[in-house]
C-alpha positions as CSV (number, residue, x, y, z in Angstrom):
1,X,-21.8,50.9,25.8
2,X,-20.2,53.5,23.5
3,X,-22.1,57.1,23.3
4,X,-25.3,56.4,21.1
5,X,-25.3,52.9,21.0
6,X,-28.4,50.7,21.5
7,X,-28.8,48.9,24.4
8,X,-28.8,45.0,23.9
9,X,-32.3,44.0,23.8
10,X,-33.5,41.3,26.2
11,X,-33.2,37.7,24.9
12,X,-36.1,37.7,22.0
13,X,-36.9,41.1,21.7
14,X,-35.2,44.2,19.6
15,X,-34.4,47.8,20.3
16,X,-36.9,50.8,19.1
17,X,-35.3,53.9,19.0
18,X,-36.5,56.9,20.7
19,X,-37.7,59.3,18.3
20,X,-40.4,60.4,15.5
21,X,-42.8,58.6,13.2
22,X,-45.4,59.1,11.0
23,X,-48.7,57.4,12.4
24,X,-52.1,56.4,10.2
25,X,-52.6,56.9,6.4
26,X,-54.7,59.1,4.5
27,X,-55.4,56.8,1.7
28,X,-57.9,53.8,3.4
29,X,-60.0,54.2,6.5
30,X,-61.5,57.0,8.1
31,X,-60.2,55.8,11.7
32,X,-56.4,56.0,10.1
33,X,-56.8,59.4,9.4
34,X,-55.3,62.0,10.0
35,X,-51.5,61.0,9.6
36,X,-49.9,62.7,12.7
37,X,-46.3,63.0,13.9
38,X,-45.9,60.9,17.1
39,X,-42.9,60.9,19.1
40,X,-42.0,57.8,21.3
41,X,-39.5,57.2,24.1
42,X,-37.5,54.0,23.4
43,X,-38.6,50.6,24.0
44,X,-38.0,47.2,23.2
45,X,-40.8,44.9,21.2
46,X,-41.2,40.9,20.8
47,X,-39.6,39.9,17.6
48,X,-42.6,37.6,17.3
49,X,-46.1,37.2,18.2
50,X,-46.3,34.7,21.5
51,X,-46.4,31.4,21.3
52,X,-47.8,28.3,22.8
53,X,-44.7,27.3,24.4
54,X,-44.2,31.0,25.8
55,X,-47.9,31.4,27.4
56,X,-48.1,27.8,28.5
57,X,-45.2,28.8,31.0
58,X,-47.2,31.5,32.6
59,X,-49.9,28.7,32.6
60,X,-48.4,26.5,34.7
61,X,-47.1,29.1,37.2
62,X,-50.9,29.7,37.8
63,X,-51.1,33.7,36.5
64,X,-52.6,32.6,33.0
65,X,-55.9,31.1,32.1
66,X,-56.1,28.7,29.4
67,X,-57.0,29.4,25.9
68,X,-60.5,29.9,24.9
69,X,-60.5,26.7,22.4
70,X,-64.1,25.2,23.3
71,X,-64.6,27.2,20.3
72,X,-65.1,25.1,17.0
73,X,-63.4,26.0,14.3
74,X,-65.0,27.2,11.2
75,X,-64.7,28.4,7.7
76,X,-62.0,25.7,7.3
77,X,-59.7,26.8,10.4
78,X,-57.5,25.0,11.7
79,X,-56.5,25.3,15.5
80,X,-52.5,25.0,15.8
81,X,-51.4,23.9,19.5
82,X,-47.8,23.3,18.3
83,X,-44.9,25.1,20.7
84,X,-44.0,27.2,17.9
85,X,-47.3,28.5,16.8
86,X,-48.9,31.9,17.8
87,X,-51.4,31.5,21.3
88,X,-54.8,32.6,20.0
89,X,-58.1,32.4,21.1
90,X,-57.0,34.6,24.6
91,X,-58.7,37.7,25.4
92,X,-57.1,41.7,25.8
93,X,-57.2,41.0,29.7
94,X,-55.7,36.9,29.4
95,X,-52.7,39.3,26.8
96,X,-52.3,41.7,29.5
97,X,-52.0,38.7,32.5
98,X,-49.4,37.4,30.4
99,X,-47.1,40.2,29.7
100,X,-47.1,41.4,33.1
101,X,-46.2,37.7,34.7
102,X,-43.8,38.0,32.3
103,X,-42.3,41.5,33.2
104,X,-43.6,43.3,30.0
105,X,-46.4,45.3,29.0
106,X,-48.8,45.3,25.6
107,X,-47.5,48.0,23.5
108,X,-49.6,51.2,22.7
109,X,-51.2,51.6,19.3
110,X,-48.3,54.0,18.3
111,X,-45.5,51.3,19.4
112,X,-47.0,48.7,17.4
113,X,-47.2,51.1,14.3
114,X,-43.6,52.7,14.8
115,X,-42.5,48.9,15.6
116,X,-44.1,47.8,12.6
117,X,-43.4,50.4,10.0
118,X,-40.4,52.5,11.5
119,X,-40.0,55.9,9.7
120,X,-40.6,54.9,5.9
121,X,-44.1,55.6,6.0
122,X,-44.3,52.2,4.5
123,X,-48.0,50.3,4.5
124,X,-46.2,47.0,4.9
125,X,-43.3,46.1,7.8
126,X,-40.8,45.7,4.4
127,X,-42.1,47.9,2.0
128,X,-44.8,48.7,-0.8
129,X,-45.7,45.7,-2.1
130,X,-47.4,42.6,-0.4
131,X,-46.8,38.6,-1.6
132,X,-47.0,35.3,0.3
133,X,-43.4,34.9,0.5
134,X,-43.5,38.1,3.0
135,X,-46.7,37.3,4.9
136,X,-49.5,34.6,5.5
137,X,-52.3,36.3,4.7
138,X,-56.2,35.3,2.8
139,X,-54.9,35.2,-0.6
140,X,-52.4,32.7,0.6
141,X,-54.8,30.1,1.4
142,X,-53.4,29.0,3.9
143,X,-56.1,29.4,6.9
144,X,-54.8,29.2,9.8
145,X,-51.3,30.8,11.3
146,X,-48.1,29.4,10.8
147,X,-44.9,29.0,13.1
148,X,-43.8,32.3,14.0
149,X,-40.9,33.4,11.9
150,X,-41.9,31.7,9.0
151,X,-41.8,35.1,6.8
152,X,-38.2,36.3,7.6
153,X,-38.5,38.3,4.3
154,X,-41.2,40.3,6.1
155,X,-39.8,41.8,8.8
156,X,-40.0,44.9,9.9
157,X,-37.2,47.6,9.8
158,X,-36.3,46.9,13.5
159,X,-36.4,43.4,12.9
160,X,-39.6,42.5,14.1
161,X,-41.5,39.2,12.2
162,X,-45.2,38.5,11.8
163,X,-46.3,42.4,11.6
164,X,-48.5,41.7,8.8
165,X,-51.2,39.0,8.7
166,X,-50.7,35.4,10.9
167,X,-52.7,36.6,13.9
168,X,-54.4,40.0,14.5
169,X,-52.5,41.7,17.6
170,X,-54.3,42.9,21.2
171,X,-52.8,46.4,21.9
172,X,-53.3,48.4,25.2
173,X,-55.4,51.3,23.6
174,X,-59.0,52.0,24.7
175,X,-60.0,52.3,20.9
176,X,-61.2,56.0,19.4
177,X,-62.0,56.1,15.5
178,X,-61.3,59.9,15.8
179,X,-58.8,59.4,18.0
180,X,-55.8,60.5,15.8
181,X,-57.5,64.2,15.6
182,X,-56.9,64.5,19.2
183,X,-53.9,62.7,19.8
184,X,-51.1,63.9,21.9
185,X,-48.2,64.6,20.4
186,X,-45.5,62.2,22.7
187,X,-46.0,58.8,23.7
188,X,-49.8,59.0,23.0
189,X,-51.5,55.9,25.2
190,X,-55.1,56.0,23.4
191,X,-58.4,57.2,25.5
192,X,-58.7,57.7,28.9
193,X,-61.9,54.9,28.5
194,X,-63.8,53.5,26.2
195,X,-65.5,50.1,24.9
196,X,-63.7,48.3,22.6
197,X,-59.8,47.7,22.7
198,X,-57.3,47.8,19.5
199,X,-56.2,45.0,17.4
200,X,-53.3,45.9,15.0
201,X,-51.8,43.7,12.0
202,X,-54.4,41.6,10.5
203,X,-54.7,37.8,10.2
204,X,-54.1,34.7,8.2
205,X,-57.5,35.3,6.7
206,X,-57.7,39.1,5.8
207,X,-57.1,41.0,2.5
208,X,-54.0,42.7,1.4
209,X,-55.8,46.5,2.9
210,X,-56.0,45.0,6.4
211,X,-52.7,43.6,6.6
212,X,-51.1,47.3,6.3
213,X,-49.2,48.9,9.2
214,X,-51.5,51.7,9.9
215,X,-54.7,49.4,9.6
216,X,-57.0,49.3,12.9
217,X,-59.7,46.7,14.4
218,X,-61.5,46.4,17.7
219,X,-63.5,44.6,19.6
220,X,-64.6,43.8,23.3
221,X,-61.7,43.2,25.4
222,X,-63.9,40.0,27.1
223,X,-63.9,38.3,23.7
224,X,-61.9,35.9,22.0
225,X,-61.2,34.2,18.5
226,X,-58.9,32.5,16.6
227,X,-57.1,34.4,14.9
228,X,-56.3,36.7,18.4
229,X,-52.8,36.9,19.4
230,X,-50.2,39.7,20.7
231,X,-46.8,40.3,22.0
232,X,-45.4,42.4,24.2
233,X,-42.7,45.4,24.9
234,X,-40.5,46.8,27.4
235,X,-39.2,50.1,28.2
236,X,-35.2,50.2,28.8
């Protein structure tokens, strides 16, 4: 490998580069706020959200418990058990059995955002303005996610898909609404504790606002719901 050069990513992953980013936004919520360098040490992200196929492996090798799909569907959802569609429905602790079977880890809330977003600042993975022919989100209609990779036109600039809407994202992060006024300045990994854990990237059912990079949800790492996914990252 020639001076500078990236490393080749793993098979289904791509190459973050070490360096600065902007983090959070100063124009929406109060728990985006303030916008704050962050520096990160390389790493290597899914290019798309895991799938059925992927998590059933870790399934049948015994480290993985099944999807949480005794739940019925409402408001019109649709539960997708294709190969190819996102695994929902799985907990923060079932997300973090899986990427560690697999080798892996769930990124921080900084990764996701730097993976998502890069260093344009950007509130979507490919720019300013959001459509359906970039992402599946509520004014879509389409209610429930789709294959992943079905919005190549949305991907981020490292060349990650499905950063915006299709299934809200488990991160590692204990989550802190005032976090970002205290956050380290390198490789920050979120509280020391807490109660809830971070979801990033909205869903197939939320508005244009909470499909942006820098948007942030949470809820008890115990719970599930449908439109609960993640993927995973790995340092070099």
């Amino acid at each position: 490998m020639s001076q500078g050069a990236a490393p080749a990513a793993p098979p289904g992953m791509v190459y973050v580069e070490a360096g600065p980013f902007n983090m959070g936004s100063d124009l929406y919520q109060r728990d985006e706020q303030p916008i704050h360098q962050v520096t990160l040490d390389a790493f290597f992200i899914d290019i798309t959200e895991v799938t059925n196929a992927d998590y059933a492996k870790c399934q049948r090798s015994g480290k993985c418990h099944s999807p949480h799909r005794n739940k019925k569907a409402t408001r019109g959802e649709s539960i997708q058990t294709g190969p190819n569609y996102p695994v929902v429905a799985i907990t923060w602790f079932d997300a973090q059995g899986y990427c560690k079977w697999a080798g892996k880890r769930l990124p921080t809330e900084a990764e996701w955002e730097k993976a998502a977003r890069g260093t344009t600042g950007n509130p979507y993975p490919w720019g300013k303005e959001i459509d359906c022919k970039h992402a599946n989100y509520n004014r879509c209609e389409v209610n429930h996610p789709q294959p992943v990779g079905s919005y190549p036109d949305g991907k981020s600039p490292y060349g990650a898909l499905d950063m915006a809407g299709n299934v809200m994202e488990w991160v590692s992060d204990w989550y802190d609404s005032q976090y970002y006024s205290k956050s380290p300045a390198r490789n920050p990994t979120g509280p020391d504790d807490g109660v809830k854990k971070a979801l990033r990237g909205g869903s197939y059912d939320y508005t244009f606002s909470s499909v942006r990079t820098s948007f942030r949800f949470a809820d008890l790492p115990r719970n599930w719901d449908l439109k609960y996914g993640f993927r995973c990252v790995k340092s070099p």
